[in-house]
C-alpha positions as CSV (number, residue, x, y, z in Angstrom):
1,X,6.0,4.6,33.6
2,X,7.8,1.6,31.4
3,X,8.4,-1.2,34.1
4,X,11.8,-2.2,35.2
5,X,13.7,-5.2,32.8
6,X,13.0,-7.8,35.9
7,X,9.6,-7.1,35.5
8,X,9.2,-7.1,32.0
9,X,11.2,-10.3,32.0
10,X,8.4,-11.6,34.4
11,X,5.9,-10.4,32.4
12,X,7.1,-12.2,29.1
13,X,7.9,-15.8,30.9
14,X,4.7,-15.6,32.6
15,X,2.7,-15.2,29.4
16,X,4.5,-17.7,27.7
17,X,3.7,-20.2,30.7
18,X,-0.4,-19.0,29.7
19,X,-2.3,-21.1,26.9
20,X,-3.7,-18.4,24.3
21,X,-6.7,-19.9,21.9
22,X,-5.0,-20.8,18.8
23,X,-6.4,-18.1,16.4
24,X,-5.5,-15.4,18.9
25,X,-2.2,-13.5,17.2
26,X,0.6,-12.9,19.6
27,X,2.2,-9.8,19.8
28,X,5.8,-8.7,21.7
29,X,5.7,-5.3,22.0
30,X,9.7,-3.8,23.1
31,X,9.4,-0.2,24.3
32,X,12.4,1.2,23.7
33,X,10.8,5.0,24.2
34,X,10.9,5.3,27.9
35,X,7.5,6.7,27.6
36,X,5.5,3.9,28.1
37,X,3.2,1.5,25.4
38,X,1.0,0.3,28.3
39,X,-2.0,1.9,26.1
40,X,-1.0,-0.2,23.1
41,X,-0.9,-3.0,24.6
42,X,-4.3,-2.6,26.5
43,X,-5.9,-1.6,23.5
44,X,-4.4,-4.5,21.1
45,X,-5.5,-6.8,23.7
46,X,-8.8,-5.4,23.6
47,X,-8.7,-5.9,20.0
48,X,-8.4,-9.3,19.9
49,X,-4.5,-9.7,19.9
50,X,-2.6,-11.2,23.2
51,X,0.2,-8.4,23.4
52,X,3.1,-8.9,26.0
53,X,5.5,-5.8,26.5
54,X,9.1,-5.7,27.5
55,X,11.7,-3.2,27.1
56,X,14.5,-5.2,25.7
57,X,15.0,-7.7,23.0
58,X,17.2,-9.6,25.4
59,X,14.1,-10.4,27.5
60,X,12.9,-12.8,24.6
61,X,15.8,-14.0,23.4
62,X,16.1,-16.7,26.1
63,X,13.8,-19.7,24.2
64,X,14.6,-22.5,22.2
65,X,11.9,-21.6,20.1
66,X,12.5,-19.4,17.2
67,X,10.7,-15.3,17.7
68,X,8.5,-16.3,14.6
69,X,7.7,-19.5,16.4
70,X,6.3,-17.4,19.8
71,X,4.7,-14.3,18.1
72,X,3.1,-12.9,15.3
73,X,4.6,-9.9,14.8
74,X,7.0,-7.8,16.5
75,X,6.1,-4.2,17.4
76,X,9.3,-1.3,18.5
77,X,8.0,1.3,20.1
78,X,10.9,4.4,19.6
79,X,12.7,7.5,19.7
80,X,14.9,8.0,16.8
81,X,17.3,8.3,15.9
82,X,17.9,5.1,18.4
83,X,21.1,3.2,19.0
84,X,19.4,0.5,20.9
85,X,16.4,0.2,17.8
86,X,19.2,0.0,15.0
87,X,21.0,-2.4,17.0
88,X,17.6,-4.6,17.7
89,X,16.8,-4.6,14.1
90,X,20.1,-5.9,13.0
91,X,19.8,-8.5,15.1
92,X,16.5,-9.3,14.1
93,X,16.5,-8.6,10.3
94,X,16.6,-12.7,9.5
95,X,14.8,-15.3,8.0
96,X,13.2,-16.8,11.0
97,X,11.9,-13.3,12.7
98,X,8.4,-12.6,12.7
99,X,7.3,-9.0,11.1
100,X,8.7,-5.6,12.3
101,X,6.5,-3.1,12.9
102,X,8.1,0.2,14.2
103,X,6.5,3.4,15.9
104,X,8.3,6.2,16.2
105,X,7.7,8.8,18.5
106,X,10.0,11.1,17.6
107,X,11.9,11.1,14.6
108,X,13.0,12.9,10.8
109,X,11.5,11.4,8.0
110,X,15.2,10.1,7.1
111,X,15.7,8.7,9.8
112,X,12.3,6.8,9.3
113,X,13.4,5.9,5.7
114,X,16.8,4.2,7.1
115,X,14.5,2.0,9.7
116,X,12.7,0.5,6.6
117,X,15.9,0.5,4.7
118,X,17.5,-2.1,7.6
119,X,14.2,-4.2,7.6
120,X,11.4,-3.2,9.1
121,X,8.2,-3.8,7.5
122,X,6.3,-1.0,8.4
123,X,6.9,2.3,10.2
124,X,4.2,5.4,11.8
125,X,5.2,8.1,13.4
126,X,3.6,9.8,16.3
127,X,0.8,11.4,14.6
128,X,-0.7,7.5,14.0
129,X,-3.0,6.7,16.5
130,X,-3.7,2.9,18.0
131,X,-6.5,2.6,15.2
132,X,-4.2,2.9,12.3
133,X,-1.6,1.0,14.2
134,X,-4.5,-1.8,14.3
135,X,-5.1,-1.4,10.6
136,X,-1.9,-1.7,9.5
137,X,-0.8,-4.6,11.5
138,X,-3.8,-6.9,10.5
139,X,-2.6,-5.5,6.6
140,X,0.8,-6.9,7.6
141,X,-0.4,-9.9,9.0
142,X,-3.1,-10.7,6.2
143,X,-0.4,-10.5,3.5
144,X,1.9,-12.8,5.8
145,X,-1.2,-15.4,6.1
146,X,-2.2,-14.9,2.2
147,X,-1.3,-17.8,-0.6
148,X,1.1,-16.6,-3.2
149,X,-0.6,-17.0,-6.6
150,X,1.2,-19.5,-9.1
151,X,3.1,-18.5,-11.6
152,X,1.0,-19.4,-14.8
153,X,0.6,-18.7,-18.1
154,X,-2.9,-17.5,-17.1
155,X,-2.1,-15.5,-14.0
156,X,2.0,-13.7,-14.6
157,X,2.8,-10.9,-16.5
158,X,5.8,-11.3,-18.5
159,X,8.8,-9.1,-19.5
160,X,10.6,-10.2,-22.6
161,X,14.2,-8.6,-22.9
162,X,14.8,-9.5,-25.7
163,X,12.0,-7.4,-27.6
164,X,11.0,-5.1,-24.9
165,X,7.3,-6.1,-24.4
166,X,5.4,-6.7,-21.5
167,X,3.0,-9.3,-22.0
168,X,-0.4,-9.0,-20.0
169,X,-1.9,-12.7,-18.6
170,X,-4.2,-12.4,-21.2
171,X,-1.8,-12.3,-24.2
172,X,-1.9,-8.9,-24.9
173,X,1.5,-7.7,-26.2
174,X,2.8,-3.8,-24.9
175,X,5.4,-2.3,-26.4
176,X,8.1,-0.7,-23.8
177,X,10.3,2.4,-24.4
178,X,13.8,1.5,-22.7
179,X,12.5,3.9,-19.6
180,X,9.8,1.5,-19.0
181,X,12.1,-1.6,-19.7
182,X,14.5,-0.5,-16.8
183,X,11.6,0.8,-14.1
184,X,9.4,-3.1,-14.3
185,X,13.1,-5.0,-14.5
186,X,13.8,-3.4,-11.3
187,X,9.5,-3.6,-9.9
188,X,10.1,-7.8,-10.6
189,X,13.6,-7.9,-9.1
190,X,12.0,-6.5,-5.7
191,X,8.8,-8.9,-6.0
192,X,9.0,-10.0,-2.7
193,X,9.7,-6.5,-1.5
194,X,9.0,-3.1,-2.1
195,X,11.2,-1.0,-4.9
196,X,11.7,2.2,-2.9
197,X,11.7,6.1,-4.0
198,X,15.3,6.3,-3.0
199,X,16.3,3.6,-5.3
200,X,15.8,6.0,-8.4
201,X,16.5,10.0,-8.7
202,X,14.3,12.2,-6.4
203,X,11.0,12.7,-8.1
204,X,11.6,10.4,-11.2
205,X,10.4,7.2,-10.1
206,X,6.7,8.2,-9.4
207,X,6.4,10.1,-12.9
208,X,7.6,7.0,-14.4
209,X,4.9,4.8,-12.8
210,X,2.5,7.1,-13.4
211,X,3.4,7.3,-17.3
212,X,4.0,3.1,-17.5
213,X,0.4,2.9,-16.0
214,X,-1.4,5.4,-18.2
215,X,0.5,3.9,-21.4
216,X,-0.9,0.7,-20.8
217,X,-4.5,1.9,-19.9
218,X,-4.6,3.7,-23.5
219,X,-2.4,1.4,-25.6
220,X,-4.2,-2.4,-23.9
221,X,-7.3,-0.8,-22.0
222,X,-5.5,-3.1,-18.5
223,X,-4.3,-1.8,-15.9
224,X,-1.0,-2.3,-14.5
225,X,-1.1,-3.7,-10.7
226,X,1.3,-1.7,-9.6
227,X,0.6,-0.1,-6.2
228,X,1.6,2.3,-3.8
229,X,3.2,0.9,-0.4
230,X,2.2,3.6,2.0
231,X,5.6,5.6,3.2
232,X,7.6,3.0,1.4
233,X,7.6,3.1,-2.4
234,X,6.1,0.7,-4.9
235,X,5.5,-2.9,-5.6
236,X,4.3,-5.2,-8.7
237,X,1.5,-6.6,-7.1
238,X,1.1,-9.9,-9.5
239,X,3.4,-12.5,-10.8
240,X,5.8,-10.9,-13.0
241,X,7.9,-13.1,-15.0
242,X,11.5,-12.4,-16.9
243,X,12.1,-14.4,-20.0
């Protein structure tokens, strides 16, 4: 059974009072399923993480110090559709929160699309087991940890307007039909995100990717680092610059 508020409350300011080794990441688990995370949490801690559970946001609200200050990342554990999970993550969807990581135990898959929508940065569903879960937040936490690369002549991409070429880091020139012109102006203007399916008509946005990637394979033997986001739609995956 999910223990009571008080004693999550405990549970939080007493791990806070503990001294964790400093490359141990800290994760605040908030079960909002009434079914219990205790298993997470035993088995993140057993993978190296220091987990705390709670089951309300309120409970670690109380510090001075900033959420991304105290933890790594932040995981929801959920029913949905869930007042008390859309309310959490508007609250929470701000510069100085750590990662969201959401598991829903029940759910539709729009209802899932509208928690990544409001700013979660990655979503399972019950089928995921604590392995995957495991997987995905070291992914989450590797790319948060990672350098970005400079923008440079010898690393970006570049999209000129003004002709309608993509030019490849090494100079090569691609010519772009006004389909591929629109799809990598909108890939670059989500470069620090990901440009979701729903953005474009249903079903047109991954034949479009596919067809941008295969021209460039034939027409510049490179290919195009776009990938696939898992659940979420797609992202430039290198520097891509507008001029």
């Amino acid at each position: 059974m999910p223990p009571s508020a008080s004693t999550a409350t405990e549970q939080v300011v007493t791990a806070r009072s503990l001294s964790a080794r400093q490359d141990t990441k800290k994760v605040i688990i908030v079960d909002f399923s009434n079914t219990g995370a205790d298993g997470l949490a035993e088995y993140l801690n057993e993978s190296g993480f220091n987990a705390l559970k709670t089951t309300s946001i309120e409970d670690i609200l109380g510090s001075e110090k900033t959420l991304s200050d105290e933890f790594d990342i932040l995981v929801m554990v959920a029913r949905l559709p869930s007042p008390s999970t859309l309310s959490a993550l508007r609250h929470l969807n701000r510069a100085d929160s750590p990662p969201i990581f959401v598991v829903a135990t029940e759910g539709e898959a729009l209802e899932r699309v509208l928690i990544l929508e409001m700013g979660a940065d990655d979503l399972v569903g019950r089928e995921a087991n604590a392995r995957e879960i495991l997987a995905r937040l070291n992914r989450i936490l590797s790319r948060r940890t990672e350098r970005p690369r400079p923008a440079t002549s010898e690393t970006a991409w570049t999209l000129r307007h003004a002709h309608r070429m993509l030019i490849a880091p090494s100079g090569r020139r691609i010519s772009l039909t006004r389909g591929d012109h629109a799809l990598l102006i909108a890939l670059s203007d989500h470069a620090d995100g990901v440009l979701m399916e729903s953005d474009f008509p249903v079903g047109q946005m991954r034949t479009a990717i596919s067809r941008l990637k295969r021209k460039v394979l034939i027409d510049a033997e490179i290919v195009l680092p776009i990938e696939n986001v898992w659940g979420r739609g797609y992202r430039f995956d290198a520097p891509l610059l507008q001029a």
